[in-house]
N, C-alpha and C positions, 0 to 999 in steps of 0.2 A: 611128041609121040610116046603113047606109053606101053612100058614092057612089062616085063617080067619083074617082081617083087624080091629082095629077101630082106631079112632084119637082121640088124648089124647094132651089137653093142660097144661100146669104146668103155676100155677101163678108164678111171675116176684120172688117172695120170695124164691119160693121153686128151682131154676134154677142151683143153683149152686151145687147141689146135683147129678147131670145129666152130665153122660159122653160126653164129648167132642163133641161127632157128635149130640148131643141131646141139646146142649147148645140153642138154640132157643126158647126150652120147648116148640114146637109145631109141632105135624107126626103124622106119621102115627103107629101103634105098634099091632105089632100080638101077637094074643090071641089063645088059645086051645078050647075053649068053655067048661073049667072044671074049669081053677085057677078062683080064684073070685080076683075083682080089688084091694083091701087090696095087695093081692100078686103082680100081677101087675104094682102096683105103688111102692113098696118097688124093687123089681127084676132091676125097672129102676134107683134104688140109692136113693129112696126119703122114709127117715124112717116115719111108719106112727108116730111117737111120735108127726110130724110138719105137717101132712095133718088136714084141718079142715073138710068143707065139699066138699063131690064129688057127682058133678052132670052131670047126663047120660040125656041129652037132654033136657039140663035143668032142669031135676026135682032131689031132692036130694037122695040117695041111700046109703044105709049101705055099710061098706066095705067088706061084704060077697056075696055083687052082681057079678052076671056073667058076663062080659061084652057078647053081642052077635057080630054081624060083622054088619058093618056098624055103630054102634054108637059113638057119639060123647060125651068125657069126659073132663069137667074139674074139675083140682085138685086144691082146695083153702088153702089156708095155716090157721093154727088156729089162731081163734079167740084171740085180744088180748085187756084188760086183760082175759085169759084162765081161767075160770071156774077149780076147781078140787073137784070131787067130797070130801064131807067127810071131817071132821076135828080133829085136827088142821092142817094145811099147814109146812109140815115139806119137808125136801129135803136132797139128799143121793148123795154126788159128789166123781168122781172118783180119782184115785191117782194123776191126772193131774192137778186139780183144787185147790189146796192147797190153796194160795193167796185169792180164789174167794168165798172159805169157811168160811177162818178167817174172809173176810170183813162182808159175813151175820154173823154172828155167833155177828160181833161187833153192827151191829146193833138188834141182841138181836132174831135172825131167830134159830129156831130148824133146823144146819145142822150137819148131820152126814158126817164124814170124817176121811180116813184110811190113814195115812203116805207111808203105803205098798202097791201092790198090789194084794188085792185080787183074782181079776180073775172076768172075767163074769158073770159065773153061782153062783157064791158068791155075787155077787153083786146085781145080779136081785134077786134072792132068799131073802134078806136084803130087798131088796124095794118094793117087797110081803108081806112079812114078818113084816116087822112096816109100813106099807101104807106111803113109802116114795116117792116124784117126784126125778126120776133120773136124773141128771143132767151130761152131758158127751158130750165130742166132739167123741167120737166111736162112729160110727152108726152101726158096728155089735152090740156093746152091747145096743141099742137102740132100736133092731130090736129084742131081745128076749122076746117071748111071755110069759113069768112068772111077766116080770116088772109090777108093780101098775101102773106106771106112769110114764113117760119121758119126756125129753126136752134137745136137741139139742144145743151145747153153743155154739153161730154163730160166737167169737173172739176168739181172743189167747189173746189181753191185757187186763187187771181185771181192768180196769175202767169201759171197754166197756162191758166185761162181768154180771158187777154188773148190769149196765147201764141194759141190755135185761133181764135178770134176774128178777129182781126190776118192770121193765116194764109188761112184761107178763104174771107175779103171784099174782101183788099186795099183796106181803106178811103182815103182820100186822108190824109194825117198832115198837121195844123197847129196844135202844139203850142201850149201857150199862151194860144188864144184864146178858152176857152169857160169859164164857169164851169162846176167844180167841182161846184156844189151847185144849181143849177136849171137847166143847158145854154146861159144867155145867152151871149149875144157880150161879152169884155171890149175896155176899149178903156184908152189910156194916162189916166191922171189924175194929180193933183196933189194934196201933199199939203193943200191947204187944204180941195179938192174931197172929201174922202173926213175929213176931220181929228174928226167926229163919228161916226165908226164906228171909231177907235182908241185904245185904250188909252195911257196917260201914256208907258209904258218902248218903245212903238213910235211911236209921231212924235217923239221923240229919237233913236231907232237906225237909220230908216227914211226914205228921201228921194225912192223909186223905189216908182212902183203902179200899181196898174192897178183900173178897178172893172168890174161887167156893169151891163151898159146896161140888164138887165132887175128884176133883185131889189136891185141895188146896191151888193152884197158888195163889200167891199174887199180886195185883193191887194196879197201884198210878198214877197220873197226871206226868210222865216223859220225855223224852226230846224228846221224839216222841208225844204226846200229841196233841200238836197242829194240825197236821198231820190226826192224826185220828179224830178230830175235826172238820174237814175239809170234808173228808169222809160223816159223821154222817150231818151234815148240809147239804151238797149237796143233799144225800139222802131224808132228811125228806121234802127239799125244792121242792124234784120233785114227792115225791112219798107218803106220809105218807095223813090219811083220812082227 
């Protein structure tokens, strides 16, 4: 059944979100005169987590406007660095993003990260629930209305991930201080304090550590070191205030 018309263009950013006959990011797209453009623009594959603002003739409108027939919309992608309401800037990634977690996590970011899969509505519920920005390549789960906050991870390689990440939150950088492997806080120890969580050829090589105050991991300058060294510099060099 056919309605009512308006034409709807998608910024160059937001394009690839857009089925195949729609790759242009520029038509015509019918409307009922009930969905408000929120829906709309989601329905054509573009999650709002990555819409910034939308403007119906130019002028800017909430995502609870009605499109009528005949107007003309465009959809801009957010603002970056993105504002997020509220503090501190903490972030909630999915079972996919492991790699892209430890790396915040090494420069000292509050991320929360599950080995397992949770599921969805466990995971929006979580980023309600501690005011966390969701971080995921699913855009069904990006599209659930309980989420605090979302973002879109536009790579699959954890350079480039970190790289837009880093970019579009300006997190605060403090290298160093958070495990790795569960998000605790590390703090300095000794090696006698940590001396049962090291192997014989590392408390002979090793004099300098640190452990989390939560799981109790132990930390040292090791043969990966350099490496995350690497990381942490590039970071501070592009991103840090």
């Amino acid at each position: 059944m056919n309605g009512p018309e308006i034409h709807v263009e998608f910024a160059p950013e937001l394009r690839l979100f857009l089925p195949g006959a729609r790759r242009s990011g520029t038509g015509p797209v019918t409307v009922d005169g009930v969905a408000t453009l929120g829906h709309v623009v989601e329905s054509l594959g573009v999650p709002l987590t990555e819409v910034g603002t939308l403007l119906v003739d130019g002028r800017e409108v909430p995502v609870s406007h009605v499109p009528a027939a005949g107007e003309s919309v465009a959809v801009r992608p957010v603002a970056r660095p993105q504002p997020v309401p509220g503090a501190p800037l903490r972030f909630l990634l999915d079972v996919h993003l492991g790699t892209l977690a430890r790396r915040l996590r090494l420069l000292g970011v509050d991320t929360a990260y599950e080995s397992t899969d949770l599921g969805d509505p466990a995971l929006a519920s979580l980023s309600a629930a501690e005011r966390r920005v969701m971080l995921s390549r699913d855009r069904g789960l990006l599209r659930r209305r309980e989420l605090w906050a979302g973002a879109y991870v536009y790579s699959t390689r954890p350079e480039d991930q970190l790289h837009d990440v880093l970019g579009r939150f300006r997190p605060e950088l403090r290298p160093w201080t958070r495990c790795t492997a569960c998000n605790g806080l590390l703090r300095a120890a000794t090696k006698e304090e940590v001396a049962d969580r090291l192997e014989g050829g590392t408390r002979r090589s090793y004099d300098v550590f640190a452990q989390c105050a939560s799981c109790g991991r132990a930390y040292w300058k090791g043969a990966h070191h350099e490496q995350l060294v690497a990381i942490v510099e590039r970071a501070l060099a592009d991103y840090a205030d």
